[in-house]
Short mmCIF file of the C-alpha atoms (twelve columns), coordinates in Angstrom:
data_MODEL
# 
_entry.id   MODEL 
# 
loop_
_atom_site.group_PDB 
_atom_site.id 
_atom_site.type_symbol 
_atom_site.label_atom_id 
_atom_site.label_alt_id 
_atom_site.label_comp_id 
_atom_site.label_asym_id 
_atom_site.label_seq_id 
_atom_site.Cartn_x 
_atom_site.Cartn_y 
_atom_site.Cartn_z 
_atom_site.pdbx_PDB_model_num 
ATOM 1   C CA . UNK A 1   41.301  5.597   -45.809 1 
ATOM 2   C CA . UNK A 2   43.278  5.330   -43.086 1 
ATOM 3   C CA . UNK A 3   41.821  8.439   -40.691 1 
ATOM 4   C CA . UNK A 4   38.494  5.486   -41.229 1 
ATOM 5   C CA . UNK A 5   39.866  2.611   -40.323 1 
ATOM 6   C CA . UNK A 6   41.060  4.611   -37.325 1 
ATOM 7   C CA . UNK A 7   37.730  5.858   -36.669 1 
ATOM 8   C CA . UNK A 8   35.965  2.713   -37.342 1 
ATOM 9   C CA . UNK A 9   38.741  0.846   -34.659 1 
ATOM 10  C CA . UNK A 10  37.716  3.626   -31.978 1 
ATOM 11  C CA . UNK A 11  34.470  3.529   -32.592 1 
ATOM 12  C CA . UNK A 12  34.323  -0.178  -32.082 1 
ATOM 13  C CA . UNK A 13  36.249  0.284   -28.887 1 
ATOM 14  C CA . UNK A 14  34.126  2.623   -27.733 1 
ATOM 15  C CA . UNK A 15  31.139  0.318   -28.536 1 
ATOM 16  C CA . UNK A 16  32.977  -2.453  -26.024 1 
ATOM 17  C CA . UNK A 17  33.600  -0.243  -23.322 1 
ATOM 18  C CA . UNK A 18  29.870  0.448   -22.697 1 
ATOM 19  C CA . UNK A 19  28.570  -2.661  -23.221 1 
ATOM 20  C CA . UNK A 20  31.213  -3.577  -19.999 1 
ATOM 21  C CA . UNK A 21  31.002  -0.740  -18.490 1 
ATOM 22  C CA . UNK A 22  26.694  -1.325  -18.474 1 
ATOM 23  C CA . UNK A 23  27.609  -5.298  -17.396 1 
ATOM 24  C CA . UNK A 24  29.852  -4.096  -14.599 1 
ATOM 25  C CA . UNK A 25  26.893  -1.413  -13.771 1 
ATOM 26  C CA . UNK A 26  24.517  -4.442  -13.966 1 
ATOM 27  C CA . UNK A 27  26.510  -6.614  -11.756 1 
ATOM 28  C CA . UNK A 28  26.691  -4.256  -9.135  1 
ATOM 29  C CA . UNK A 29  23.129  -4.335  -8.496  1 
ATOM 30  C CA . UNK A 30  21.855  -6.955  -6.862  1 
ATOM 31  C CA . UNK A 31  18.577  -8.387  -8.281  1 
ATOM 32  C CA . UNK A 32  15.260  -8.445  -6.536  1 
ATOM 33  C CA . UNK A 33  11.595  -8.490  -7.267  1 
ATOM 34  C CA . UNK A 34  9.188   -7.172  -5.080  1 
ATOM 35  C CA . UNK A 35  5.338   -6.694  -5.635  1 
ATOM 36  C CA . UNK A 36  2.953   -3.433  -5.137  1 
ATOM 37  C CA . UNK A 37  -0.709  -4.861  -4.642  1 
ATOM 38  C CA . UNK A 38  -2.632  -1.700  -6.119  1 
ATOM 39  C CA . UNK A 39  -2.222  1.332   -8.696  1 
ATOM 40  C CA . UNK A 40  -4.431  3.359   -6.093  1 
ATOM 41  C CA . UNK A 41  -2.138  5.955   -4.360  1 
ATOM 42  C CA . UNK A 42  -2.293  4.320   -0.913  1 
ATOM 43  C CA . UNK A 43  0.213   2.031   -3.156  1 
ATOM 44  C CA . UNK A 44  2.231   4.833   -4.409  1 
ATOM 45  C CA . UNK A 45  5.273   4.196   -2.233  1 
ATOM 46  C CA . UNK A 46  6.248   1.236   -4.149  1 
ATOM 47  C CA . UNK A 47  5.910   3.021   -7.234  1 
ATOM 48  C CA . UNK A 48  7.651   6.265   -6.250  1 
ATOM 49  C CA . UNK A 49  10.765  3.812   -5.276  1 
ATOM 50  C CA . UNK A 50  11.239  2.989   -8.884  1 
ATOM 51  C CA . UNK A 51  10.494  5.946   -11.233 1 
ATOM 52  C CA . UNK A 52  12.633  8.056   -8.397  1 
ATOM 53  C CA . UNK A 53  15.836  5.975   -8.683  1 
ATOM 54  C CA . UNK A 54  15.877  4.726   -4.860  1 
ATOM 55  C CA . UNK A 55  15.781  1.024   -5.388  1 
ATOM 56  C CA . UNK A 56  18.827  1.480   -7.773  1 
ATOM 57  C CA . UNK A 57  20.630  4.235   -5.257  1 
ATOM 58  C CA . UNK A 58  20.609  1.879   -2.925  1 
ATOM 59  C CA . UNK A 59  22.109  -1.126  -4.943  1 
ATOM 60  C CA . UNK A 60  19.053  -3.348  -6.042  1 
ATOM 61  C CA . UNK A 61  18.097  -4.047  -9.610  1 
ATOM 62  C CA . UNK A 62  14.365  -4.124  -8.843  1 
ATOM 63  C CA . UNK A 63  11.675  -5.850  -10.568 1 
ATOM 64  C CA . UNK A 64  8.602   -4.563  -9.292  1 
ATOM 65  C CA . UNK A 65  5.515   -6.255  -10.601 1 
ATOM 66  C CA . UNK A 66  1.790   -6.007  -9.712  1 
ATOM 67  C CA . UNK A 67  -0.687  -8.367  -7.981  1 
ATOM 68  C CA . UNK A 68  -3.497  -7.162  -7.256  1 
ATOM 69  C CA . UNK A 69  -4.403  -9.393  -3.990  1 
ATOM 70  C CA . UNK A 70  -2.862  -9.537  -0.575  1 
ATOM 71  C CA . UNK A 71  -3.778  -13.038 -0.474  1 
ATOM 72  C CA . UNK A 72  -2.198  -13.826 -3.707  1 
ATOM 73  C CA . UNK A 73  0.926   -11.904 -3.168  1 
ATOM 74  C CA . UNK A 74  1.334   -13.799 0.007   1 
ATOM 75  C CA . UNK A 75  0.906   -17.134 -2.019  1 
ATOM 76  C CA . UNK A 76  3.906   -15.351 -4.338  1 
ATOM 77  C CA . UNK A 77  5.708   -14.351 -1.265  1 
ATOM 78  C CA . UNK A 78  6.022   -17.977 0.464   1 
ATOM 79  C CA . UNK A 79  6.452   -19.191 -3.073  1 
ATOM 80  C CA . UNK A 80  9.729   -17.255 -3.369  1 
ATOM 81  C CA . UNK A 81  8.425   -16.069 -6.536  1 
ATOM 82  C CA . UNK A 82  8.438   -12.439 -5.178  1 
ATOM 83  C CA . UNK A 83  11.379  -11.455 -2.391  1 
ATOM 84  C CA . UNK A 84  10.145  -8.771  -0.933  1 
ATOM 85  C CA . UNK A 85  5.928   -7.667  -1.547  1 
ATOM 86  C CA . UNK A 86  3.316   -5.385  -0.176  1 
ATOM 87  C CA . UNK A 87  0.236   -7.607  1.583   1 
ATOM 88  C CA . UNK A 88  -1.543  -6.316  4.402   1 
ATOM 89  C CA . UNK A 89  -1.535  -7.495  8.358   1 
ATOM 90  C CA . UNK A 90  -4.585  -9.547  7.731   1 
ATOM 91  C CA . UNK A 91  -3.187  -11.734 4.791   1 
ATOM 92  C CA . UNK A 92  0.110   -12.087 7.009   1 
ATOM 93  C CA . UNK A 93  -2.258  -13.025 10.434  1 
ATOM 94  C CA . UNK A 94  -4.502  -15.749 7.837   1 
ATOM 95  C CA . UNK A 95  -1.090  -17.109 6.591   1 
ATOM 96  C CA . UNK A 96  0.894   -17.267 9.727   1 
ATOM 97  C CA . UNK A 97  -1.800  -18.881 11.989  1 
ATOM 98  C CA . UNK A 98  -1.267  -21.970 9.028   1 
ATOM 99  C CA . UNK A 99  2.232   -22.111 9.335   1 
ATOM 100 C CA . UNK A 100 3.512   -19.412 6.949   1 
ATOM 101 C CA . UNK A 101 6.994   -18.317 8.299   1 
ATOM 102 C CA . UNK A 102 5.553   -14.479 6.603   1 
ATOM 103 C CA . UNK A 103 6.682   -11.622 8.959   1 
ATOM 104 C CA . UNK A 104 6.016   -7.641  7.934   1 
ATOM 105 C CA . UNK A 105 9.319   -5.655  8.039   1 
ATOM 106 C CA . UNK A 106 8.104   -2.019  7.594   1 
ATOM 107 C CA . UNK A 107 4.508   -0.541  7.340   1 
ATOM 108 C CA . UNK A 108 4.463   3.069   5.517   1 
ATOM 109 C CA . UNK A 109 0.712   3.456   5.651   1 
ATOM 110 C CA . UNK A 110 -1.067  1.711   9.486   1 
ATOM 111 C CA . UNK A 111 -4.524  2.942   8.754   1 
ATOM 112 C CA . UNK A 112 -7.472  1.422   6.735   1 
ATOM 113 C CA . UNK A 113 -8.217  4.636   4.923   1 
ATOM 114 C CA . UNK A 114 -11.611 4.730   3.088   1 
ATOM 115 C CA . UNK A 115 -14.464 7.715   3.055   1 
ATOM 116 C CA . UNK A 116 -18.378 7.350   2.793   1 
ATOM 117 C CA . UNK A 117 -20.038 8.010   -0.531  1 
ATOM 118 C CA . UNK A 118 -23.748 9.250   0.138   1 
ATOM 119 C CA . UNK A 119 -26.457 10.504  -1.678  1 
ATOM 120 C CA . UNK A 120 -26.209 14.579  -1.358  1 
ATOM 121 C CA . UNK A 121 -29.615 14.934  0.594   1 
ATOM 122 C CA . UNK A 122 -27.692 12.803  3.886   1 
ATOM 123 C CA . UNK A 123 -26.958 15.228  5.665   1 
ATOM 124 C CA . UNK A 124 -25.699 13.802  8.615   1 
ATOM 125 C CA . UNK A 125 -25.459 10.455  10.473  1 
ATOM 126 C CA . UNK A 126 -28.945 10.400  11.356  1 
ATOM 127 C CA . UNK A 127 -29.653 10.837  7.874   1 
ATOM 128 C CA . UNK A 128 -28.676 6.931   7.219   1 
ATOM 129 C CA . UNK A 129 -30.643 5.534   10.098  1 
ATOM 130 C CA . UNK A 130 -33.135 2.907   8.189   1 
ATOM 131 C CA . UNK A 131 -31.032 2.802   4.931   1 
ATOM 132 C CA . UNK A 132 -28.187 0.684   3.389   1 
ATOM 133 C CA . UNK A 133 -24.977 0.881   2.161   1 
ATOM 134 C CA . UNK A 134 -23.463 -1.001  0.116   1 
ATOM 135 C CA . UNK A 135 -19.750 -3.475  0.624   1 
ATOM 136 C CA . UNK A 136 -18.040 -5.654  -2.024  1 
ATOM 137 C CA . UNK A 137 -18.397 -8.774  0.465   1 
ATOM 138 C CA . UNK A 138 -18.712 -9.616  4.076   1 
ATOM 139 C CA . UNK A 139 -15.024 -9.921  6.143   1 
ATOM 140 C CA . UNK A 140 -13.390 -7.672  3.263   1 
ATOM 141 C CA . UNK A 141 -11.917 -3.998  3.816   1 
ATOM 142 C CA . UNK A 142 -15.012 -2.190  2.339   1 
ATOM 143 C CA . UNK A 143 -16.644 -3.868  4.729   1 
ATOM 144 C CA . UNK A 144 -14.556 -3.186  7.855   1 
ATOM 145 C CA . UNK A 145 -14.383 0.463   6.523   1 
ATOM 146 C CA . UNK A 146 -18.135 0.578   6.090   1 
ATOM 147 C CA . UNK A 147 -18.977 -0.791  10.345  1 
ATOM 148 C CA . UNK A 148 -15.834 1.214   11.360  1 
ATOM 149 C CA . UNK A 149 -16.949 4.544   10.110  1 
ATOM 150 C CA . UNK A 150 -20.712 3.601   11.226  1 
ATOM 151 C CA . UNK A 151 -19.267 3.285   14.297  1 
ATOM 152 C CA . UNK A 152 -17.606 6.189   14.530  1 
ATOM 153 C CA . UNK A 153 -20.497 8.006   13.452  1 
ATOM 154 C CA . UNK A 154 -22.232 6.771   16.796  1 
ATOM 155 C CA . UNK A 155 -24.356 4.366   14.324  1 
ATOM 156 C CA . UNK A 156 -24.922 0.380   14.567  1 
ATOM 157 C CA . UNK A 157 -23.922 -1.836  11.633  1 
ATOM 158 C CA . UNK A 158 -26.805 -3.290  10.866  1 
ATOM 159 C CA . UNK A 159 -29.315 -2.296  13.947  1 
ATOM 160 C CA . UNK A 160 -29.046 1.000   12.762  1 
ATOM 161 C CA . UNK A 161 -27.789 0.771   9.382   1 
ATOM 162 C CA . UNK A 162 -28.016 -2.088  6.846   1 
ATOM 163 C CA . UNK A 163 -24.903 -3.666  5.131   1 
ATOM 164 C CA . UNK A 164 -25.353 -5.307  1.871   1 
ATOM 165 C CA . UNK A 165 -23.120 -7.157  -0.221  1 
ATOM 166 C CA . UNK A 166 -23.017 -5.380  -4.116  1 
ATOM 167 C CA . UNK A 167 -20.114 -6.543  -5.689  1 
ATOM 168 C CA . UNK A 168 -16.778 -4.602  -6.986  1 
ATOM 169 C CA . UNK A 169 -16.623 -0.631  -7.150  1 
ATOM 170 C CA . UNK A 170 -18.283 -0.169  -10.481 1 
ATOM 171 C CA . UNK A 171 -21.303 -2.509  -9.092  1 
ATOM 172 C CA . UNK A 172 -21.516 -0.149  -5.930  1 
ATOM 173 C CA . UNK A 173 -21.522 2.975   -7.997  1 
ATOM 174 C CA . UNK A 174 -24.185 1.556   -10.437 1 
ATOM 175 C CA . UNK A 175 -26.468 0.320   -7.171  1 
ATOM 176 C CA . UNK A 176 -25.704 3.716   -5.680  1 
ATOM 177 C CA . UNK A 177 -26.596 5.693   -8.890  1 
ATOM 178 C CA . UNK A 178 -30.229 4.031   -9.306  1 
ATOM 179 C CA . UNK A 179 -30.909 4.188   -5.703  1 
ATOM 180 C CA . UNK A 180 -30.765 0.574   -3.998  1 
ATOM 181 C CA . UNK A 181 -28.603 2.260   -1.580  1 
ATOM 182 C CA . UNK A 182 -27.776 5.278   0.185   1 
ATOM 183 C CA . UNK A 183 -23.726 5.416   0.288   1 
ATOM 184 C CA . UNK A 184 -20.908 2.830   -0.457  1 
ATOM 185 C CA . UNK A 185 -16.967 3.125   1.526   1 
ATOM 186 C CA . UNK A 186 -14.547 3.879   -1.262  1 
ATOM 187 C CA . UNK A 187 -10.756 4.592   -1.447  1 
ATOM 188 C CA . UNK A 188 -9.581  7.978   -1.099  1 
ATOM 189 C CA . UNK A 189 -10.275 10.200  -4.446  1 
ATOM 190 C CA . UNK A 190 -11.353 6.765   -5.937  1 
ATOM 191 C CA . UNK A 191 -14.787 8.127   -6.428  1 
ATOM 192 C CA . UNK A 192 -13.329 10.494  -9.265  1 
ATOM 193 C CA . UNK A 193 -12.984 7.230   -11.104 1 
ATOM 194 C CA . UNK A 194 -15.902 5.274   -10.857 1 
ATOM 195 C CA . UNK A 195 -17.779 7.910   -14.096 1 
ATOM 196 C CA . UNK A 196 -20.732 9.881   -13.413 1 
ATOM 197 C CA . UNK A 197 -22.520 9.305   -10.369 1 
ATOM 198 C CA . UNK A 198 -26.036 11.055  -9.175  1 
ATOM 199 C CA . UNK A 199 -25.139 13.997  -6.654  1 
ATOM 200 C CA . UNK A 200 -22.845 12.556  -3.311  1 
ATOM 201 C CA . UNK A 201 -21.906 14.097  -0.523  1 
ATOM 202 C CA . UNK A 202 -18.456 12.600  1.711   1 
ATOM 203 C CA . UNK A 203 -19.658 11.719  5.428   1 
ATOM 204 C CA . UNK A 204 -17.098 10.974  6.594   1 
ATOM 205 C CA . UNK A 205 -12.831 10.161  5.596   1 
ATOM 206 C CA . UNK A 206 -11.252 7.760   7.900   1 
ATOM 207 C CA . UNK A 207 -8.093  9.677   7.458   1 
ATOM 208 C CA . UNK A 208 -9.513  12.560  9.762   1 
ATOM 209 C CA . UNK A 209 -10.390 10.263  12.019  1 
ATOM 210 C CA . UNK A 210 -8.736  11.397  15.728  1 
ATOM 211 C CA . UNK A 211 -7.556  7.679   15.534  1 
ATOM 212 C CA . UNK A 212 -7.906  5.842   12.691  1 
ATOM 213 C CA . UNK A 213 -8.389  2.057   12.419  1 
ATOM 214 C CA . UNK A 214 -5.353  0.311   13.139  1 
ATOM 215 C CA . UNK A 215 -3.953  -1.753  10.310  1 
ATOM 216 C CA . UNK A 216 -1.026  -2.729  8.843   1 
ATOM 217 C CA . UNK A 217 -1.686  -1.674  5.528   1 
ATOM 218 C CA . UNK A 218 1.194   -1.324  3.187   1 
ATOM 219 C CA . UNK A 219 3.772   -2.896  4.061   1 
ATOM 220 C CA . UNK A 220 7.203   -4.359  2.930   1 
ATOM 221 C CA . UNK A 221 6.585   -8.184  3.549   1 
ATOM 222 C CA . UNK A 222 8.893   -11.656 3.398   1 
ATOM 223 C CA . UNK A 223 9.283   -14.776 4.758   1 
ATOM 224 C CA . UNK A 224 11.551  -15.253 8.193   1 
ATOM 225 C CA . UNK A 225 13.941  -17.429 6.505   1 
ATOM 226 C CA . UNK A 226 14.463  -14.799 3.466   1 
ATOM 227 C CA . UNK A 227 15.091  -11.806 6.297   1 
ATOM 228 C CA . UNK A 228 17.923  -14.353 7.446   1 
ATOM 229 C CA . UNK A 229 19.480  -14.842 4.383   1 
ATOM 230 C CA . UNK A 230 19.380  -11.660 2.572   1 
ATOM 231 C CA . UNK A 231 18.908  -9.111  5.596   1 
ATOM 232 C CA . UNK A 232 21.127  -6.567  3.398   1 
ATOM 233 C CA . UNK A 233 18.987  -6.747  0.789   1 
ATOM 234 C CA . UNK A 234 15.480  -6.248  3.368   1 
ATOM 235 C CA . UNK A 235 17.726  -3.283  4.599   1 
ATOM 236 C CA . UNK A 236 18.115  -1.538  1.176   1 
ATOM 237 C CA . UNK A 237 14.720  -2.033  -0.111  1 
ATOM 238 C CA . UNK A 238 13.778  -0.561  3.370   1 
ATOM 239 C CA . UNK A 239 15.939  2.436   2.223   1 
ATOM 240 C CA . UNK A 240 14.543  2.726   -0.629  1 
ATOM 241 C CA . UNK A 241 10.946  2.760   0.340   1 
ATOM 242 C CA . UNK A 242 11.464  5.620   3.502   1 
ATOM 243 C CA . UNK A 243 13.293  7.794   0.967   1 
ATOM 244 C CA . UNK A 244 9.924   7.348   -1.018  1 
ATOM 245 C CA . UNK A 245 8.141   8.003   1.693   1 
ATOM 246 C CA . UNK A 246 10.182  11.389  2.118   1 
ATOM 247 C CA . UNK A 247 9.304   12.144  -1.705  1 
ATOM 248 C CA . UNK A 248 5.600   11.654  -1.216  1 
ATOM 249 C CA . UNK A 249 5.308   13.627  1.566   1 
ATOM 250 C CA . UNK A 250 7.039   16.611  0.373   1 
ATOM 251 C CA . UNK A 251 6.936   16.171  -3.235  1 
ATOM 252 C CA . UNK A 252 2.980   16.718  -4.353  1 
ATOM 253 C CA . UNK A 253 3.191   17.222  -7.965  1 
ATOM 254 C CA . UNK A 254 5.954   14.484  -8.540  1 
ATOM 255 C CA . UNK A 255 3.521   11.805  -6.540  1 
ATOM 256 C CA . UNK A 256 1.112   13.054  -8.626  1 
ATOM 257 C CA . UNK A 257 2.667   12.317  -11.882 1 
ATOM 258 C CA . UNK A 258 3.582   8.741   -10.920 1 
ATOM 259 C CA . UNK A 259 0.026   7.921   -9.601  1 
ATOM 260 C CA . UNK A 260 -1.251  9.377   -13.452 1 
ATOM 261 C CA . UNK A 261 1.751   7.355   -15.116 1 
ATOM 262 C CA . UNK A 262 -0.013  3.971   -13.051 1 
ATOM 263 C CA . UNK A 263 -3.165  5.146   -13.331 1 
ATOM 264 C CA . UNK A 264 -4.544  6.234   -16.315 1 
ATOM 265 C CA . UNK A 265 -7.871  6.342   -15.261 1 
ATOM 266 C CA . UNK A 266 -6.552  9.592   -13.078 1 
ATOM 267 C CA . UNK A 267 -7.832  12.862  -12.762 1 
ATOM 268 C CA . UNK A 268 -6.992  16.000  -11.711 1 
ATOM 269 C CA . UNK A 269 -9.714  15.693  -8.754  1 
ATOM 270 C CA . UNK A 270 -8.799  12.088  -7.793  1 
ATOM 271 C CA . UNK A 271 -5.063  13.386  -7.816  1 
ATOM 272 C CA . UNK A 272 -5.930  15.838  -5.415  1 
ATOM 273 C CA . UNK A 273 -7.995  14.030  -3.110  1 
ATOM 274 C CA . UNK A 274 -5.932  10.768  -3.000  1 
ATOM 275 C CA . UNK A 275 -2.471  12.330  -2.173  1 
ATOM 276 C CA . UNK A 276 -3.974  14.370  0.106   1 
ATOM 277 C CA . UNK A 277 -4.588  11.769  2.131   1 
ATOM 278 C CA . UNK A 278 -1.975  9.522   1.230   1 
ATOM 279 C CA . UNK A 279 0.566   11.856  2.116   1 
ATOM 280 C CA . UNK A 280 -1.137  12.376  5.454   1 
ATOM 281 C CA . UNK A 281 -1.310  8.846   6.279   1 
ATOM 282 C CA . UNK A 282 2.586   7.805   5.390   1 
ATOM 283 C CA . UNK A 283 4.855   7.089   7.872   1 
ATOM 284 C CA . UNK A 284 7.939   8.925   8.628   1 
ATOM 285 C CA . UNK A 285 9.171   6.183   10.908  1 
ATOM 286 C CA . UNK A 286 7.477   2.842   9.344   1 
ATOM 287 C CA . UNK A 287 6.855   0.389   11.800  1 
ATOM 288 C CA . UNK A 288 3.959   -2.405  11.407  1 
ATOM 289 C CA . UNK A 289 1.418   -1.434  14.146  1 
ATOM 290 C CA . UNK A 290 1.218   -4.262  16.504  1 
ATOM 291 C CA . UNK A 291 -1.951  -2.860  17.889  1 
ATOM 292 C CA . UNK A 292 -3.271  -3.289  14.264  1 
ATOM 293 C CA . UNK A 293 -1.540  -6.622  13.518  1 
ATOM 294 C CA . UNK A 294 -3.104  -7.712  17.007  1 
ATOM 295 C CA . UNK A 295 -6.846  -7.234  15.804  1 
ATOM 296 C CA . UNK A 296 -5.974  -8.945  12.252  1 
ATOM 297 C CA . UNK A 297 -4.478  -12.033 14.370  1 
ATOM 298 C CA . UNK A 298 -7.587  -11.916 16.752  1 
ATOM 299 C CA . UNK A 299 -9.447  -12.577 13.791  1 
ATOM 300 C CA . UNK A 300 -7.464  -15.460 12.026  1 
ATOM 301 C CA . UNK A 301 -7.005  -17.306 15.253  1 
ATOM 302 C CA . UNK A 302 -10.527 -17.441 15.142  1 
ATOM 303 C CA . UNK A 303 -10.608 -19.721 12.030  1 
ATOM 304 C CA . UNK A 304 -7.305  -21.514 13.412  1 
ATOM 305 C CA . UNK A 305 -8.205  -21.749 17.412  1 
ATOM 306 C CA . UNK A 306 -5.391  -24.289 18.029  1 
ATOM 307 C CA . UNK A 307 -2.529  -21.869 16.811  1 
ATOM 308 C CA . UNK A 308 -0.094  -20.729 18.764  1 
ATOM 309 C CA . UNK A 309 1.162   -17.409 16.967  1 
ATOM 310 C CA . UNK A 310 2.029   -14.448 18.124  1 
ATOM 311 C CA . UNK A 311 2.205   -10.894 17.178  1 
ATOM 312 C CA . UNK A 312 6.045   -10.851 17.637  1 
ATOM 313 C CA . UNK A 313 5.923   -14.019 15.410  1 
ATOM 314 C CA . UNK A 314 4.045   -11.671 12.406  1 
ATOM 315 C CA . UNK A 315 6.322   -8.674  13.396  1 
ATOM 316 C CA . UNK A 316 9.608   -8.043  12.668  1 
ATOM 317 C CA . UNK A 317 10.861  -4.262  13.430  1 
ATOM 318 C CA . UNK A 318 14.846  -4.881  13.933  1 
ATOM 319 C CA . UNK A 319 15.689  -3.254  10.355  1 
ATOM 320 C CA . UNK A 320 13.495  -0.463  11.037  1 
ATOM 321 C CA . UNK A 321 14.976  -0.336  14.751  1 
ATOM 322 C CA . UNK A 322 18.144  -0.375  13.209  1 
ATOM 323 C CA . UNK A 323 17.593  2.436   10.971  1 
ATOM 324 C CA . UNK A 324 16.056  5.113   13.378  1 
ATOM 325 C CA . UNK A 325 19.437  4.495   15.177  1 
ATOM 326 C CA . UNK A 326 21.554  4.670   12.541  1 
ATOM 327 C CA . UNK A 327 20.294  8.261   12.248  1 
ATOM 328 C CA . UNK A 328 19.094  7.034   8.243   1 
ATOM 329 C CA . UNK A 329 15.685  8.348   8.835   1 
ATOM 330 C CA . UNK A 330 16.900  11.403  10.369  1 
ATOM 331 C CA . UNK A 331 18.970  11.605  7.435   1 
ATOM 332 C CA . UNK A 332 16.045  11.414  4.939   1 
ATOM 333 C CA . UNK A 333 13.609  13.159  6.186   1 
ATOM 334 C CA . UNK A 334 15.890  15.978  8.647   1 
ATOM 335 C CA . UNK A 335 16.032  15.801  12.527  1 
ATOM 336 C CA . UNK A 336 12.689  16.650  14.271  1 
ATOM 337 C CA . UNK A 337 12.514  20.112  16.273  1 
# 
C-alpha cells in the first residue's frame, strides 16, 4: 500500500512538472499570427514554415491562418487582426496610395507566374491570332498574365487576340472544354486540378520567361508602425520564412507532401509541375522588387492622382539588409562559389 501511495505521489509530480515545464515552453514563444493567401504552391513558403518547425526554432508561437484575398488580408493586416501576412505589391500600392502605413518586408517569390492553357491543335502563337482567351476579370492577375504572355509571344491583347471575362477557374475550364475559347492563363500545375479537360497543349510558362513579370508576389507584409514596435519579431518570422525557402528549394518530396497535406485536391502531376516552378521562382535572398512594386504603384496612383507615395514608402528591405550581412542567409542556404 505504501510502494502506491509512493507511486501515485510521483506520478502526480511528474504530472506537474510537464504541465510547467509545457507553460514555461509556451511562454518562451512569443505569439504571432500571420496569414498565407493561397493553398496553391506559389504559397507554400508559409506553409513549409510551420509543418517544418521554423516559426517555433526561431521563438514565435505562430498562428497561421488563411485568407484567401490580398485585398482582404490587407484589410486584416491594417486591422491588426493579422501581424505579419502574405498580400501582393498591388494590394500594398492600392492601400498605401489611401493612406495605409502597409510596407512589404521580404518577397520570396517577385514574378507573376502563370502558363497558357490551349486547345492541343495551337500550335504556336500564330495559332491564336483571331481567337479568345479567357480571364476571371479585367485589372486581375489572370488578366495581367493573359496580355503579358501575349505580349511576349509577339501578339496584341486584343488587336490580335481577344480577352474575355469568364469567371473563376472552374468557369474557364468549362468555357474552354465546350469551345467558347481557345486557352485560359492558369497557375502553375493548377490545370491538374480543374477535372477533365478536352486535349491542351502549354504555350507558354511565365516562369521560363528570360525575364519574368516583375511583381512582388509573396511576400511577408505589416504595417510601418508594427515593424517599429516588434522589429524582433519581423526579424524571426523573416528567419523562419528564408529557412523555408532553403527547404523548398532543396527539399522536393517534403514540399510536396505539405502542398498534398493543404491541398487535397493534389496530384501527383500538379505536384510535379507546381514545385517545379515554385522552387525555381523562390528567392534565395528575398527582397520586394522595387522595379515590380514600381509598376503596381504606377497603377494605383492612377486611381489616387493626388498621392504622394513612394516606392521607398511601400518598401522596407532593412531586415532583409540586415540579414545578408549578418551572414544568416549564407548560413541557411551555404556561401555562394
Amino acid at each position: 500500500m505504501k510502494l502506491t501511495r509512493t507511486s501515485r505521489r510521483l506520478s502526480i509530480l511528474a504530472f506537474i512538472f510537464a504541465v510547467l515545464s509545457s507553460s514555461a515552453e509556451t511562454h518562451a514563444q512569443e505569439r504571432v499570427r500571420l496569414s498565407n493567401s493561397s493553398t496553391d504552391a506559389t504559397n507554400v513558403v508559409w506553409l513549409v514554415a510551420k509543418d517544418a518547425g521554423f516559426y517555433k526554432k526561431h521563438g514565435l508561437d505562430a498562428d497561421l491562418v488563411y485568407i484567401g484575398s490580398t485585398t482582404i488580408s490587407v484589410a486584416a493586416i491594417m486591422a491588426g487582426d493579422v501581424q505579419i501576412g502574405n498580400a501582393a505589391g498591388s494590394g500594398v500600392a492600392s492601400a498605401a496610395v489611401r493612406g495605409a502605413d502597409l510596407v512589404s518586408t521580404a518577397c520570396f517569390i517577385n514574378a507573376l507566374v502563370y502558363e497558357l492553357v490551349v486547345h492541343e491543335v495551337i500550335r504556336s502563337p500564330q495559332d491564336l491570332k483571331g481567337k479568345s482567351i479567357g480571364i476571371s476579370r479585367f485589372g486581375s492577375a489572370s488578366d495581367v498574365a493573359a496580355r503579358e504572355m501575349l505580349k511576349a509571344m509577339g501578339l496584341k491583347p486584343v488587336e490580335d487576340v481577344n480577352i474575355l471575362q469568364v469567371g473563376g477557374a472552374s468557369d474557364r475550364a468549362a468555357a474552354f472544354s465546350r469551345g467558347a475559347i481557345a486557352g485560359f492563363p492558369s497557375p502553375p500545375g493548377n490545370v491538374h486540378l480543374t477535372g477533365k479537360l478536352v486535349p491542351y497543349r502549354i504555350l507558354i510558362n511565365m516562369a521560363d520567361l528570360e525575364k519574368p513579370y516583375a511583381l512582388p508576389f509573396i511576400c511577408a507584409v505589416t504595417t510601418k508602425s508594427y515593424l517599429a514596435r516588434k522589429r524582433e519579431t519581423a526579424k524571426k518570422t523573416i528567419m523562419a520564412l528564408v529557412e523555408a525557402a532553403h527547404y523548398i528549394k532543396t527539399n522536393k518530396e517534403g514540399t510536396q507532401r505539405v502542398i498534398a497535406k493543404y491541398n487535397r485536391a493534389a496530384n501527383q502531376a500538379y505536384l510535379e509541375d507546381a514545385y517545379v516552378t515554385t522552387a525555381k521562382l523562390t528567392e534565395r535572398v528575398p527582397y520586394t522588387t522595387r522595379e515590380g512594386m514600381k509598376i503596381q504603384l504606377e497603377d494605383a496612383l492612377k486611381r489616387a492622382p493626388g498621392s504622394k507615395v513612394t516606392v521607398d514608402d511601400l518598401v522596407d528591405d532593412t531586415v532583409v539588409r540586415e540579414l545578408e550581412g549578418e551572414g544568416f542567409i549564407d548560413k541557411v542556404f551555404g556561401k555562394r562559389g
